[in-house]
C-alpha positions in Angstrom: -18.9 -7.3 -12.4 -15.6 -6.2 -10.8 -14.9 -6.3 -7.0 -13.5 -3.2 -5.4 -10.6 -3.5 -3.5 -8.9 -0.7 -1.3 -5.3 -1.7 -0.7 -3.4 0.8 1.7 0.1 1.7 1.6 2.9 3.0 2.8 5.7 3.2 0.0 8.6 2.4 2.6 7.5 -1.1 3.9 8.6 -3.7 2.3 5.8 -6.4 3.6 3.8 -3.8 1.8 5.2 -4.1 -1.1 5.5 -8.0 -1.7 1.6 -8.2 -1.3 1.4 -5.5 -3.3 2.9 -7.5 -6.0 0.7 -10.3 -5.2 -2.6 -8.3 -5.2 -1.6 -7.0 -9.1 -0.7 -10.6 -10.6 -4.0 -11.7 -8.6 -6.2 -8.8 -10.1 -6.9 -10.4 -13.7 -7.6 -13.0 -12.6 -10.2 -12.3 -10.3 -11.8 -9.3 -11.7 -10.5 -7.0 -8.8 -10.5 -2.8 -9.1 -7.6 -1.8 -7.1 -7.7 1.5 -5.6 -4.4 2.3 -3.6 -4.8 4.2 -0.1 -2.1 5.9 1.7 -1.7 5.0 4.8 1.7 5.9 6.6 3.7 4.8 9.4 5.1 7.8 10.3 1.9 8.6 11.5 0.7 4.8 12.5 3.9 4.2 15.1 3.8 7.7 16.3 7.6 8.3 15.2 9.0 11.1 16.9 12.7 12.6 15.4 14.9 10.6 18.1 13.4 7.3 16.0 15.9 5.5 14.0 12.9 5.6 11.2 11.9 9.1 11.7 13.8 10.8 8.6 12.6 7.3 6.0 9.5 8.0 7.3 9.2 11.2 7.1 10.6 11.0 3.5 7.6 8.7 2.7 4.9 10.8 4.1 6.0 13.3 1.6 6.0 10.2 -1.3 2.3 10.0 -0.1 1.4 13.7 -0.3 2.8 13.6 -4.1 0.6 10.4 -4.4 -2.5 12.5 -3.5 -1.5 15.5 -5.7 -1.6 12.7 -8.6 -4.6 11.3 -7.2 -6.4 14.7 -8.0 -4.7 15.5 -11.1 -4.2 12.3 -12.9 -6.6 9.8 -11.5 -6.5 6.4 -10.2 -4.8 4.6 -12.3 -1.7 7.1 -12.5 -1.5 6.3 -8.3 -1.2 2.6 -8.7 1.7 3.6 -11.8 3.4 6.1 -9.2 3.0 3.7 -5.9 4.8 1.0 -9.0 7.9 3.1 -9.5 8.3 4.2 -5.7 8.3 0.3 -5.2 10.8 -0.2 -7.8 13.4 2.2 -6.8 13.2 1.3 -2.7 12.2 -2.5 -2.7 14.5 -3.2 -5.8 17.4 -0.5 -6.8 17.9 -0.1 -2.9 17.0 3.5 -3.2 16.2 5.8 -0.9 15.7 9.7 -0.3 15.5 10.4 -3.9 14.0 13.6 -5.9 10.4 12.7 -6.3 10.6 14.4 -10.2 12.5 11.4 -10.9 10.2 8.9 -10.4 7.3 11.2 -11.9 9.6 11.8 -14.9 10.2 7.7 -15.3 6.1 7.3 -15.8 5.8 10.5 -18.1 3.5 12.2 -15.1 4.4 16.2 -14.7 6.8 16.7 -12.3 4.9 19.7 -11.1 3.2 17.0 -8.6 6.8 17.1 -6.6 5.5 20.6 -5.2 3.1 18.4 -2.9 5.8 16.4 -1.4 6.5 19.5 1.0 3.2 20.8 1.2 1.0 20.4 4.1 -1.9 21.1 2.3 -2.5 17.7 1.3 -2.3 16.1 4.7 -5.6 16.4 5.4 -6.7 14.1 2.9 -3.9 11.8 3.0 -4.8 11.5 7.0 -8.2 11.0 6.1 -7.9 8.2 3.9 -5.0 6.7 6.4 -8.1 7.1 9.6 -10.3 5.3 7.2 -8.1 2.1 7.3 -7.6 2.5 10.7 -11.5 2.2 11.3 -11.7 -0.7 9.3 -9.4 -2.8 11.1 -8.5 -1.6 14.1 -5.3 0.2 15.9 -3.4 -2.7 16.6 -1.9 -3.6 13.1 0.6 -2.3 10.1 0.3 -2.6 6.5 -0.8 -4.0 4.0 -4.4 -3.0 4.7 -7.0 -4.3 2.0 -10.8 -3.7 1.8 -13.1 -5.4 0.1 -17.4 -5.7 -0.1 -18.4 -8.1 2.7 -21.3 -10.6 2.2 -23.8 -7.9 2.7 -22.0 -4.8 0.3 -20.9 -3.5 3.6 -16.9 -3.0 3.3 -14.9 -5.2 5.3 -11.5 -5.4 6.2 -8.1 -7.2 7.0 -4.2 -6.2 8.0 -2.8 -8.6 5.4 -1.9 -11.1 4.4 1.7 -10.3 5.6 4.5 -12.4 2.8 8.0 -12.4 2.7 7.6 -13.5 -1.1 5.6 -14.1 -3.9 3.8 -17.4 -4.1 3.9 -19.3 -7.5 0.4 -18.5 -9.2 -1.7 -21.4 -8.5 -1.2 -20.4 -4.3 -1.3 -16.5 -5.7 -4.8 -17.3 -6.1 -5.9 -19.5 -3.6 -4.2 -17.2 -1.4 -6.7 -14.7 -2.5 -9.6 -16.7 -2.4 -8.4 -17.5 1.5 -7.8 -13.6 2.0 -11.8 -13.1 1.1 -13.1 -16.2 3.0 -11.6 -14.9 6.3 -11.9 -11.4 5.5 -15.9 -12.2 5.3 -15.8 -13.8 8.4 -17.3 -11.7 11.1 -15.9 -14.7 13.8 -12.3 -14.3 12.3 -9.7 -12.1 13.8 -6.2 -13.5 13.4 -4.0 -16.0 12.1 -0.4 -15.6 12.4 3.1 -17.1 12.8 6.3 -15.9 13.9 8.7 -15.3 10.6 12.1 -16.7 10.1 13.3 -15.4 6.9 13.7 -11.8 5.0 11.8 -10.3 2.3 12.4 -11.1 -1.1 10.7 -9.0 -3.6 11.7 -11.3 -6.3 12.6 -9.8 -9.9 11.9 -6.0 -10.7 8.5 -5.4 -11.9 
């Protein structure tokens, strides 16, 4: 039987994106049904427009809109292809503030799904899903946010883990198994160092 994972995003971090990475080369092997959650930064930090990040994040708040819009239309499964090619084009082509019909084009998913990008009426359940995360883990964190069934079915959470790289597969997994021990853990809280390096997204999925 499969183990349900929620994985929340936002499209413009890249922290987000390595683990992202991690989760999908870990999946196979470890039976896991990814579901990916929007949850955005814009919104987490409280940006207002005399942040340096406002407009990028403001640009990927309307990348999560579109995200719904695919969510109700297309399904699960288009989301995680969508949330793919955002990835691609930021973390790897060094893209940014692009036409959303282009990377809904590059999948073969309508492009009428760009209409949500500017449309408030998906924010309510794009805010939803992003308070969700929040009540699983708390205020004080970022993204990646994962969920998965504690020991009891009850969902539990974790902000992490936070990589600046892919690890070769043997650690992929271990890392994984790690990820669930702790996350199970009601004692656990935190385990963190500071980081000395940059991200590296390695070669372009």
């Amino acid at each position: 039987m499969s183990t349900p994972v929620r994985y929340w995003i936002d499209p413009l971090c890249p922290f987000c994106w390595v683990t992202s990475l991690w989760i999908r080369e870990v999946a196979p092997e470890r039976d896991l049904d990814i579901t990916w959650q929007p949850i955005s930064l814009l919104v987490k930090n409280e940006l207002t427009d005399d942040s340096p990040w406002y407009g990028v994040a403001q640009w990927s708040f309307g990348l999560l809109r579109v995200l719904e819009s695919v969510r109700a239309g297309e399904g699960e499964a288009a989301v995680g292809d969508l949330y793919l090619e955002y990835g691609r084009r930021i973390h790897h082509d060094g893209q940014s503030e692009w036409p959303v019909t282009e990377a809904l084009e590059a999948i073969g998913l309508p492009t009428s799904h760009a209409a949500a990008f500017d449309d408030a009426r998906w924010d309510s359940e794009l805010l939803r899903r992003h308070h969700e995360a929040i009540a699983l883990v708390g205020n004080d964190v970022g993204t990646p946010i994962i969920g998965i069934p504690g020991n009891d079915g009850t969902e539990v959470g974790v902000f992490g883990p936070v990589i600046d790289a892919r690890p070769d597969h043997y650690d992929a997994l271990a890392l994984w198994d790690a990820t669930v021990l702790l996350a199970r853990m009601p004692q656990f809280f935190e385990l963190k160092r500071s980081r000395t390096g940059g991200v590296d997204p390695g070669a372009r999925p």
